[in-house]
C-alpha positions in Angstrom: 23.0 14.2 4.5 25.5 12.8 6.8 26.3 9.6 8.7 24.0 7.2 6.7 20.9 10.1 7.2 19.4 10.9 4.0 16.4 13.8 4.2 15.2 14.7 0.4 12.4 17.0 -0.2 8.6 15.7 -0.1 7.3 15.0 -4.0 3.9 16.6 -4.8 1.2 14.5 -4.7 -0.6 13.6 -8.5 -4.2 15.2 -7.6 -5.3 13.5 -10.7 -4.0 10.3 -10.4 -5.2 9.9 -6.7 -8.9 11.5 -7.8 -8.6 8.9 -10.7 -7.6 5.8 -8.7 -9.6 6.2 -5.5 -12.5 3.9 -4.9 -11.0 1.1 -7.7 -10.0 -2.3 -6.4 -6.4 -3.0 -6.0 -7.1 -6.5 -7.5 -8.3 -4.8 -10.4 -5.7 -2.2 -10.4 -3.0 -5.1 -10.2 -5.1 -6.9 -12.8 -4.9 -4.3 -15.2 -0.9 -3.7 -14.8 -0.1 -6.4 -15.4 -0.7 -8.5 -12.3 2.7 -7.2 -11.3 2.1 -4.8 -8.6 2.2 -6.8 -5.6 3.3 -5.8 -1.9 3.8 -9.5 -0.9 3.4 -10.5 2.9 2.1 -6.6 3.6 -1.5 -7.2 5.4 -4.4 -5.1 7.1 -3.8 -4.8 10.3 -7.2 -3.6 10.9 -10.6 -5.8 11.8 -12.9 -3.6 9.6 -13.0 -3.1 5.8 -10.1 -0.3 5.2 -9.4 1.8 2.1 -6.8 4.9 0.8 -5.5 6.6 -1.6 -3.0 8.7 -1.6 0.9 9.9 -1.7 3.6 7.8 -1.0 5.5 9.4 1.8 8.6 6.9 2.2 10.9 6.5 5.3 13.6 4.0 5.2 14.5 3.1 8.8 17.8 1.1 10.2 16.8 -2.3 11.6 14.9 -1.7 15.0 15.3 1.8 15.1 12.2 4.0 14.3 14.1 7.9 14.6 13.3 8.8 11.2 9.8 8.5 11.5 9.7 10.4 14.2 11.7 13.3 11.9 9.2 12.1 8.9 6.2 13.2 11.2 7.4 16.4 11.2 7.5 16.4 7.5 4.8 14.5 6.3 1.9 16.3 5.0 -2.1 15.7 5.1 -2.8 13.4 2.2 0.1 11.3 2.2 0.4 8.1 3.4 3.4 7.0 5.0 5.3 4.2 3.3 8.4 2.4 6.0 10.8 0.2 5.1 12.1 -2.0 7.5 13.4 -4.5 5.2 10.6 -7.1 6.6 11.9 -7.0 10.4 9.8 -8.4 13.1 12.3 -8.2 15.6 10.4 -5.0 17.1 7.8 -2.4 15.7 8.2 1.1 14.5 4.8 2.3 14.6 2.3 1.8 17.5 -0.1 4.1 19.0 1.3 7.3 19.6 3.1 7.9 16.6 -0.5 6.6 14.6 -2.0 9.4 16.8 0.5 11.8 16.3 0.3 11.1 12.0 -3.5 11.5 12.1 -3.7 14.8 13.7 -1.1 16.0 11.0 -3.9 14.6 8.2 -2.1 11.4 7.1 -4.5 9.1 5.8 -2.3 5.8 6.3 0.9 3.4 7.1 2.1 0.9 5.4 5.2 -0.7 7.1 7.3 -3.7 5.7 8.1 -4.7 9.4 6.1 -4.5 12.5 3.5 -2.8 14.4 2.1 -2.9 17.6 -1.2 -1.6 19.7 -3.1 -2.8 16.4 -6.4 -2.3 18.6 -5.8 1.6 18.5 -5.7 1.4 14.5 -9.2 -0.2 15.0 -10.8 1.9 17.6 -9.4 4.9 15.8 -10.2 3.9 11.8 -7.0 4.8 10.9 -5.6 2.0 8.3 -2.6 0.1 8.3 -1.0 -2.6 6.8 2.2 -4.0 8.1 4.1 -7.4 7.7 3.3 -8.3 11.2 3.1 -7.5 15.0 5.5 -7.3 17.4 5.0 -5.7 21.4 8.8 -4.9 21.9 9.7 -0.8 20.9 12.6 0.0 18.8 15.5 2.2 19.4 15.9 5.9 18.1 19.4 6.1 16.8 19.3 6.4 13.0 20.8 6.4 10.6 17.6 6.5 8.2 16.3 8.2 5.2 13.2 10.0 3.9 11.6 10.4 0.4 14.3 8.0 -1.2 13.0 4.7 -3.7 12.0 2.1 -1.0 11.1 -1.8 -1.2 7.8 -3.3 0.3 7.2 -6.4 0.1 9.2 -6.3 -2.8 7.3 -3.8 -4.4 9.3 -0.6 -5.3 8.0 2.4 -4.1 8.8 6.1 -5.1 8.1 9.2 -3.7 5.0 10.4 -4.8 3.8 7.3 -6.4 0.4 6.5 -5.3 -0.2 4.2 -3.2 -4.1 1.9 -3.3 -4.8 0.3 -0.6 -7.6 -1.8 1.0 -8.6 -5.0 3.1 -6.7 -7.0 -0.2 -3.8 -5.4 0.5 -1.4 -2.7 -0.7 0.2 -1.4 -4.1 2.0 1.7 -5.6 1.5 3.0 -8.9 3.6 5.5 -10.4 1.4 8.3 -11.6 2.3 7.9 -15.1 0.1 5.1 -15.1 -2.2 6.3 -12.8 -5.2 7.5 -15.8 -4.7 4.9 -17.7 -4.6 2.2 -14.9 -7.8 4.0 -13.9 -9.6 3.7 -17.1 -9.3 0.4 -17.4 -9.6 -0.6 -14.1 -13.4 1.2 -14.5 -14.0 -0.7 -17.5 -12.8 -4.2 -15.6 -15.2 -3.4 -12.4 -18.0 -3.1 -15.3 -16.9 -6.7 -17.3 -16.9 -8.1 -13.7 -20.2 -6.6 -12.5 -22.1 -7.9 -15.9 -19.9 -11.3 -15.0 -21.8 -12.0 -11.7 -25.1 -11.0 -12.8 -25.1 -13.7 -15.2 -23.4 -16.0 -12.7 -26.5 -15.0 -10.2 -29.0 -15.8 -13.5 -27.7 -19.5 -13.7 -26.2 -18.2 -17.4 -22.5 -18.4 -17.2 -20.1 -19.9 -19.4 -16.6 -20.2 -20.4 -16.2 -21.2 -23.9 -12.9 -19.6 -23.8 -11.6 -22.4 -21.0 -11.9 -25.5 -23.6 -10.6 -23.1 -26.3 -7.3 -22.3 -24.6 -6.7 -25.9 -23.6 -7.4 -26.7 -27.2 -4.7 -24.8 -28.1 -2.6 -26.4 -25.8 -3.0 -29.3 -27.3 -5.5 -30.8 -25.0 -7.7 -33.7 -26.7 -10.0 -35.6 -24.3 
């Protein structure tokens, strides 16, 4: 490391954890944990229904300046998903077309940037999902200094190395794979509740005794 570059070793993906977690909500999943697990102000940039799961590859980048993700694409493995922090910039994107080309040849399956992108049509036409903060035509610069696979913040979520990260047209989170099979079990039993929820919602049969109960306990009295 030298003159504000960091470069750390890529953490191994939780095979379990990702095989557990994929296909689950991330409302339920943020549900679950607590409601906690929020990437606020992170969107899809896509048109069509996205979704991923995978490992959190993180880049931290200087304000407009993008070099280390060029150095992280030479890194980054198939599977992860790249995770930038730009500390919310939209002063100029990091990620446009090429470099989305460039990370799905190499088998990324996704970028989530706390800052800006740009040629968001490409991420359409190709199916390659992203969510970013926002969008911004102007390129960056490619002068460091930058690091990769260090604790990040998006959206004000922390995000480690080789957590993994749930995304989908909701939005974004990170959980750390010591969670990961419990966070899955419950999240499977939620999606159930929910599913028996709307079918007697569609039956004309639902109630909510427990509304008038809590406000009762309140104190409520009409």
């Amino acid at each position: 490391m030298s003159h504000g570059i960091h470069i750390l070793p890529r953490t191994e993906p939780s095979i379990d954890g990702i095989n557990a977690l994929r296909g689950i909500p991330t409302t339920v999943i943020s549900d679950v944990l607590g409601r906690t697990l929020v990437a606020n102000g992170i969107h899809p940039m896509n048109r069509s229904p996205i979704s991923v799961c995978g490992n959190a590859f993180t880049i931290k980048l200087h304000v407009a300046d993008n070099l280390m993700v060029h150095k992280a694409l030479q890194l980054i493995q198939a599977g992860d998903v790249m995770v930038i922090d730009v500390e919310g910039d939209l002063g100029c994107a990091v990620i446009g077309e090429v470099l989305m080309s460039i990370a799905k040849t190499r088998g990324v399956l996704g970028i989530v940037v706390d800052g800006a992108v740009r040629d968001i049509d490409a991420f359409e036409e190709h199916g390659f999902p992203c969510w970013a903060k926002g969008v911004n035509l102007r390129g960056p610069l490619k002068e460091g200094p930058g690091s990769i696979n260090v604790p990040i913040s998006i959206g004000g979520m922390i995000v480690h190395p080789g957590d993994i990260i749930l995304g989908d047209s909701d939005g974004v989170i990170a959980v750390s794979p010591s969670q990961a099979i419990e966070a899955a079990r419950l999240g499977h039993e939620k999606v159930k509740q929910e599913k028996e929820m709307l079918k007697t919602i569609q039956a004309g049969q639902y109630s909510a005794p427990w509304v008038d109960e809590l406000l009762t306990k309140k104190g409520f009295t009409r």
